[in-house]
Each structure stands twice: as C-alpha cells, then as structure tokens.
PyMOL commands that place a pseudoatom at each C-alpha (Angstrom):
pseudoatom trace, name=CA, resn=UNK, resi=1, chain=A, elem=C, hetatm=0, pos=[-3.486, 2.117, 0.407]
pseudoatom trace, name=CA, resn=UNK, resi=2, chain=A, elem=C, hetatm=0, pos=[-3.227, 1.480, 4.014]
pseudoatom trace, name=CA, resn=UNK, resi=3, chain=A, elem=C, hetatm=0, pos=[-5.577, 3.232, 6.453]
pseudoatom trace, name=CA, resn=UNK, resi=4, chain=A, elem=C, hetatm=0, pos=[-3.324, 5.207, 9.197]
pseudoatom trace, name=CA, resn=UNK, resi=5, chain=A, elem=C, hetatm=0, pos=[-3.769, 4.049, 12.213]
pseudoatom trace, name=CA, resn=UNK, resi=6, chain=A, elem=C, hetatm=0, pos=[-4.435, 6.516, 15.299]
pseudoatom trace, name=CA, resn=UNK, resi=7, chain=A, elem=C, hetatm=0, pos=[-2.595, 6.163, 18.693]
pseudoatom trace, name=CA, resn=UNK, resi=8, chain=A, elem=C, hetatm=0, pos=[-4.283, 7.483, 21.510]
pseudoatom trace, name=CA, resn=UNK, resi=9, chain=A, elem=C, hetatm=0, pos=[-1.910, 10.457, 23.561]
pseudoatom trace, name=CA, resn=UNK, resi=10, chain=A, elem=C, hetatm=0, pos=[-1.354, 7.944, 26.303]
pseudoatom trace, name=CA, resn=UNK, resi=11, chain=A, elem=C, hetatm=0, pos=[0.414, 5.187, 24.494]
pseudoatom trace, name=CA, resn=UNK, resi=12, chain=A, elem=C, hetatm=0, pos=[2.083, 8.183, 22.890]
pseudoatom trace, name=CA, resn=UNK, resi=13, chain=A, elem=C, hetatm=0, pos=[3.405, 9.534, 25.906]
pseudoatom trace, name=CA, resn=UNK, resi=14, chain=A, elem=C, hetatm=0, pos=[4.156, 6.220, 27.384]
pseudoatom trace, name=CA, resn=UNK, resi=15, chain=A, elem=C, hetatm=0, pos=[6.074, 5.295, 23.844]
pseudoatom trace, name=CA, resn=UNK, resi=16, chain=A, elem=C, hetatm=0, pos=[8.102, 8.691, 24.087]
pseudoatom trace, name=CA, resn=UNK, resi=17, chain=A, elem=C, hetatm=0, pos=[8.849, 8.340, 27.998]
pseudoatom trace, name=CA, resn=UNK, resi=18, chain=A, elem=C, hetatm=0, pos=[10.176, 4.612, 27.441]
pseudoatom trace, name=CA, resn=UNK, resi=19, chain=A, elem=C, hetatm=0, pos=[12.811, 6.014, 24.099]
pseudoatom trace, name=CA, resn=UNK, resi=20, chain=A, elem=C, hetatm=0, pos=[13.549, 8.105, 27.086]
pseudoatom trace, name=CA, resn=UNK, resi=21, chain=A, elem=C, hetatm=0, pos=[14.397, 5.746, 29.628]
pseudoatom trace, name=CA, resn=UNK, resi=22, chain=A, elem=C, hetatm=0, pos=[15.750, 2.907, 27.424]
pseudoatom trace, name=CA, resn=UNK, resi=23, chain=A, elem=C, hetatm=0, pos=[18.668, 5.624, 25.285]
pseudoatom trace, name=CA, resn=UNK, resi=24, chain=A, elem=C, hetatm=0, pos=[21.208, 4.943, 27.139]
pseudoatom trace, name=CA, resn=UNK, resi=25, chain=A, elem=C, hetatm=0, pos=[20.490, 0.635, 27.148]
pseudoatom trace, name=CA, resn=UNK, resi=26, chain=A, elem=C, hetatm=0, pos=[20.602, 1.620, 23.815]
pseudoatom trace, name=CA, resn=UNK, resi=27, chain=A, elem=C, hetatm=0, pos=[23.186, 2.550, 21.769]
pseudoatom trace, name=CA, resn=UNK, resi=28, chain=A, elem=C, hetatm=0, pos=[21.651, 5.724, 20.158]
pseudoatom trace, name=CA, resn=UNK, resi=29, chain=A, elem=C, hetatm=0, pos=[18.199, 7.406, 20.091]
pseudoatom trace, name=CA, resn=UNK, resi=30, chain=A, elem=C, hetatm=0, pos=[17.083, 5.989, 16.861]
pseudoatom trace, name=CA, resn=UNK, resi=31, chain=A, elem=C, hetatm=0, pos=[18.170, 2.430, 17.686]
pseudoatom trace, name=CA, resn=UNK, resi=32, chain=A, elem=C, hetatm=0, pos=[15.765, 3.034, 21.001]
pseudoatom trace, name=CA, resn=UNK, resi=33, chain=A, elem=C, hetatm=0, pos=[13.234, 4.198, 18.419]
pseudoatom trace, name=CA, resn=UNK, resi=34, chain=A, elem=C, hetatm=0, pos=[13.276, 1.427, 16.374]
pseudoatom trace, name=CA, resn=UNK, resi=35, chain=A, elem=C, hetatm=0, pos=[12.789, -1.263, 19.519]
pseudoatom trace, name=CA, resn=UNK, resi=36, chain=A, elem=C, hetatm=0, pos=[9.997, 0.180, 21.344]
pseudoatom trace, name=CA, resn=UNK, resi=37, chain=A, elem=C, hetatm=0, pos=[8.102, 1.456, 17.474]
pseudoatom trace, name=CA, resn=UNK, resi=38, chain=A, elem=C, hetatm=0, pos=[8.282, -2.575, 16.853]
pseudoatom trace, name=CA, resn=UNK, resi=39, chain=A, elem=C, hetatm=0, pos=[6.812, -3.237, 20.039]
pseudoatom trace, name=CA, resn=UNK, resi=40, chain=A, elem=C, hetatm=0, pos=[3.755, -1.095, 20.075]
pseudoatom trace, name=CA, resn=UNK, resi=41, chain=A, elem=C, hetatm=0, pos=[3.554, -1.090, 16.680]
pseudoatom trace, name=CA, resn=UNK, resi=42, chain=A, elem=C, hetatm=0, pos=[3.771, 1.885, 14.904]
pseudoatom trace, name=CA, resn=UNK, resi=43, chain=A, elem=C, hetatm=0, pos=[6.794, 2.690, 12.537]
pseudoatom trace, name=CA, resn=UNK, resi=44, chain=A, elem=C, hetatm=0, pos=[9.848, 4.124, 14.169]
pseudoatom trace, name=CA, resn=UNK, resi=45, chain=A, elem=C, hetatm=0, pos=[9.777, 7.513, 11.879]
pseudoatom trace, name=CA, resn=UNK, resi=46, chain=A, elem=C, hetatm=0, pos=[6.018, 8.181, 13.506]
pseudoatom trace, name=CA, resn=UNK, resi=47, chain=A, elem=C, hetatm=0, pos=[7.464, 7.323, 16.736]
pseudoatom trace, name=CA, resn=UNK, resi=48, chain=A, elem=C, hetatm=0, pos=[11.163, 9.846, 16.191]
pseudoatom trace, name=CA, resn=UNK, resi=49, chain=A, elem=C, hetatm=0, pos=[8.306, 12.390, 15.131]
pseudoatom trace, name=CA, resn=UNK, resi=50, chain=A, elem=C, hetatm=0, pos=[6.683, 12.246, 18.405]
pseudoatom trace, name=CA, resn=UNK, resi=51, chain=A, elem=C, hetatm=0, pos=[10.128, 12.313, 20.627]
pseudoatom trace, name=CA, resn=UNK, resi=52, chain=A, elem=C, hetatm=0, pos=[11.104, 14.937, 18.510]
pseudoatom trace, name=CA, resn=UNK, resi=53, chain=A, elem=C, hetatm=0, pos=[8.127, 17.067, 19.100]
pseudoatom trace, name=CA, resn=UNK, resi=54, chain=A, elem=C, hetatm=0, pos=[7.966, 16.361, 22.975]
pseudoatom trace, name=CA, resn=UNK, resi=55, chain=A, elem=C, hetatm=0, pos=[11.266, 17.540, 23.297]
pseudoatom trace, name=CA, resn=UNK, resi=56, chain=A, elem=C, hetatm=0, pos=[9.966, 20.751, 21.234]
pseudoatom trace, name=CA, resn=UNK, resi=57, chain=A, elem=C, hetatm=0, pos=[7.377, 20.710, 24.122]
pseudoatom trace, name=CA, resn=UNK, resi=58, chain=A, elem=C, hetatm=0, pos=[9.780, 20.673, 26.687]
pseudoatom trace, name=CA, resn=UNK, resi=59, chain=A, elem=C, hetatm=0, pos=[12.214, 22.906, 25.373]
pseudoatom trace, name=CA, resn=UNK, resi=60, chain=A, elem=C, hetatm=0, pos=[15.056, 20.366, 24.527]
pseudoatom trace, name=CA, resn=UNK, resi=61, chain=A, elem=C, hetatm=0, pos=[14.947, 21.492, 20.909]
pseudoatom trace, name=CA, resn=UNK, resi=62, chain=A, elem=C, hetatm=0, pos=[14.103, 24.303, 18.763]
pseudoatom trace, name=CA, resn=UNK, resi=63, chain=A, elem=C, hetatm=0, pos=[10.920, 24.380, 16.965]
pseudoatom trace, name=CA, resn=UNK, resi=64, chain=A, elem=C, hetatm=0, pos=[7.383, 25.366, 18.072]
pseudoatom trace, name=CA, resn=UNK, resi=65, chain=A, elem=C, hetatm=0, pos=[5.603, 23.670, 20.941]
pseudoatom trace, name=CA, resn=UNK, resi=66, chain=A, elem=C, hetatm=0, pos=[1.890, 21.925, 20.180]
pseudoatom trace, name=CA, resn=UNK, resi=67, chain=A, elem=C, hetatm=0, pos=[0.104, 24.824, 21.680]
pseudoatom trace, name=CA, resn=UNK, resi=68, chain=A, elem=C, hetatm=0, pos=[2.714, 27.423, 19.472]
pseudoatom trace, name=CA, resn=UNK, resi=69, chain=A, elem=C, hetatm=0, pos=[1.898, 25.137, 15.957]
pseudoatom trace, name=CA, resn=UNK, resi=70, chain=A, elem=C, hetatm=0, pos=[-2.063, 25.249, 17.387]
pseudoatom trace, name=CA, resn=UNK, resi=71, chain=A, elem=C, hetatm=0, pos=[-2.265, 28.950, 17.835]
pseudoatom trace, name=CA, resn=UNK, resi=72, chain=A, elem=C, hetatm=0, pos=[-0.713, 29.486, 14.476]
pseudoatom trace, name=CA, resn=UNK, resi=73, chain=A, elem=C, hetatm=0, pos=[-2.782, 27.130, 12.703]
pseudoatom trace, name=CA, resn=UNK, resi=74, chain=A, elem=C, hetatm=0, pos=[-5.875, 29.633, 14.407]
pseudoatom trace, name=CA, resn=UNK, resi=75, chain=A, elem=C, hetatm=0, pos=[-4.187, 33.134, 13.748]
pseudoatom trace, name=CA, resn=UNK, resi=76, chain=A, elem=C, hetatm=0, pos=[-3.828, 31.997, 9.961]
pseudoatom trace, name=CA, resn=UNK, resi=77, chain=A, elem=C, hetatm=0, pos=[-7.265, 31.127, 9.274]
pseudoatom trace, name=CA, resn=UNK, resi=78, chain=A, elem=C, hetatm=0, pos=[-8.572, 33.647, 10.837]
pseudoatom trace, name=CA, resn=UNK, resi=79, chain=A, elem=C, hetatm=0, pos=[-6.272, 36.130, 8.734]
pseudoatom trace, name=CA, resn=UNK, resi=80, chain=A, elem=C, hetatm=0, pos=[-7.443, 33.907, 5.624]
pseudoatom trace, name=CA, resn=UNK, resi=81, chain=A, elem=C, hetatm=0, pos=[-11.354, 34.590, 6.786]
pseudoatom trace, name=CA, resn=UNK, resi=82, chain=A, elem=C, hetatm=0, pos=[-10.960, 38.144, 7.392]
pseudoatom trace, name=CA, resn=UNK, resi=83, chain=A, elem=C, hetatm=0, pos=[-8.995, 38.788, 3.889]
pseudoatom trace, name=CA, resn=UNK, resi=84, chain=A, elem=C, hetatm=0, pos=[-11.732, 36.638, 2.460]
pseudoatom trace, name=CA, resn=UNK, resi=85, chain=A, elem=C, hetatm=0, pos=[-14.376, 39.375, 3.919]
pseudoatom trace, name=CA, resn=UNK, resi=86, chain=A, elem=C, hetatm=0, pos=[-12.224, 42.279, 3.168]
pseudoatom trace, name=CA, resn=UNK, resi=87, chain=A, elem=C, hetatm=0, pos=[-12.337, 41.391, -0.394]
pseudoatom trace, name=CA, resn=UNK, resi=88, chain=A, elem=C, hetatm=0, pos=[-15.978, 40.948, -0.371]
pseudoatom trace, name=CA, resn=UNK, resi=89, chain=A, elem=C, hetatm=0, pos=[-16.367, 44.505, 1.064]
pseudoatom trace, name=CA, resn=UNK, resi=90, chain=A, elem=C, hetatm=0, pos=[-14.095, 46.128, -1.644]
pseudoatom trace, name=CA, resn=UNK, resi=91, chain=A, elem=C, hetatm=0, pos=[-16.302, 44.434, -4.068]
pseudoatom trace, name=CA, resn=UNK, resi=92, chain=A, elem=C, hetatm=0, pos=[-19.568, 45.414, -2.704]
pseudoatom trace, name=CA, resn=UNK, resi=93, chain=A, elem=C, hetatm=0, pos=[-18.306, 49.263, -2.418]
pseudoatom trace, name=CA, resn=UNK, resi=94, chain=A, elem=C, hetatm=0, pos=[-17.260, 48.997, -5.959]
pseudoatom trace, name=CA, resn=UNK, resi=95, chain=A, elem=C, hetatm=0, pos=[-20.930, 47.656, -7.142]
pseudoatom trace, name=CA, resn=UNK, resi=96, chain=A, elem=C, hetatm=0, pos=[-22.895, 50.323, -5.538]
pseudoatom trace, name=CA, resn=UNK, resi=97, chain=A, elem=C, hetatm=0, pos=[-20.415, 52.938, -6.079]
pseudoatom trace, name=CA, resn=UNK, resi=98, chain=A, elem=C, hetatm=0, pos=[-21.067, 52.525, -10.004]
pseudoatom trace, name=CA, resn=UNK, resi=99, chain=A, elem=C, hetatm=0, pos=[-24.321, 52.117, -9.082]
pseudoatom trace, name=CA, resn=UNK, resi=100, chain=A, elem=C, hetatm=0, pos=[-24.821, 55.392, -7.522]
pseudoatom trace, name=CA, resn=UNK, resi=101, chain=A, elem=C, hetatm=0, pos=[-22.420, 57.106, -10.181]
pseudoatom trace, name=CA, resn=UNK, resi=102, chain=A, elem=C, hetatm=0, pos=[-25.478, 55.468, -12.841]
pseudoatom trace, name=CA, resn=UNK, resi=103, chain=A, elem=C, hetatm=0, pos=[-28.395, 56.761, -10.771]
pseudoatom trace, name=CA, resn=UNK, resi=104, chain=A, elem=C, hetatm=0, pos=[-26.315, 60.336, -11.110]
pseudoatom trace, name=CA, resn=UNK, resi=105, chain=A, elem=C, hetatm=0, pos=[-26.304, 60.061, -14.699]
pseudoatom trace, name=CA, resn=UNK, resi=106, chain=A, elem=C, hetatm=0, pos=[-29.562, 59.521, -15.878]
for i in range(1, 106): cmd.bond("trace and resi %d" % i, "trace and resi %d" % (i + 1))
show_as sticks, trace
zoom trace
C-alpha cells in the first residue's frame, strides 16, 4: 500500500489558484485539473477535492467552509464526551441508590 503523501497549504493554494487561472486556456475545469495535478504531482481527484473545497471557502459552492466542517467536528465530540459522562452519572445514581435502598433494609 502506498503511503499518502502530504502537501503543505502553500503548494495547495498555489495548485488551486493556477486551476483558477489556467480554466479558461483550458477547455474545462477538470482538464485544468488534470495538467497542473501531473505537474506537482498529486492525482487530479486530490487536487478537484481541494478546488472544490476552496470554492466552499469562498462561497462559490454549497457545502460547509473548513472552519464550518472544523467546528462541527468539535461540537460532536464534545456531545459524544458529555453523553459518555451522562451515562456514567445515571449509572453511578443507580449503584448507590440500591445501595442506600439495601442499607434501609437490613
């Protein structure tokens, strides 16, 4: 299997501002795409991924910006820690609950 390789945000931006400039040399996006992903090396499916999210960023398309996708990646483990806890409380209360109803008893 081959290890993914990791592009740093500037030849990412620079990447996404050149399928920019070069669309209309071009004669659609994705043939854009698939000349400047040869040249720096990445395939052009990462590469559509990235346009496709900056223009999310800039409001071009519909979807959720990087800071949107980010805060909702935070709200839902938080809401998966605090469920986590509330379920350990509701246990808890149950065990000394029967607890106290056995000290009654005896």
């Amino acid at each position: 299997m081959r290890k993914s390789v990791k592009f740093s945000p500037e030849v990412r931006e620079r990447a996404v501002r050149l399928v920019f400039e070069q669309r209309e040399q071009h004669g659609s996006q994705w043939a854009a795409v698939v000349s400047i992903a040869g040249k720096i090396g990445c395939t052009p499916q990462t590469l559509l991924n990235w346009v496709r999210q900056h223009e999310r960023n800039i409001g071009q398309r519909e979807g959720a910006t990087m800071a949107e996708a980010q805060r909702m990646k935070e709200l839902e483990r938080e809401v998966r820690e605090l469920r986590r806890a509330n379920e350990i409380l509701k246990l808890a209360s149950a065990f000394f609950a029967q607890a106290e109803l056995d000290r009654r008893c005896k």
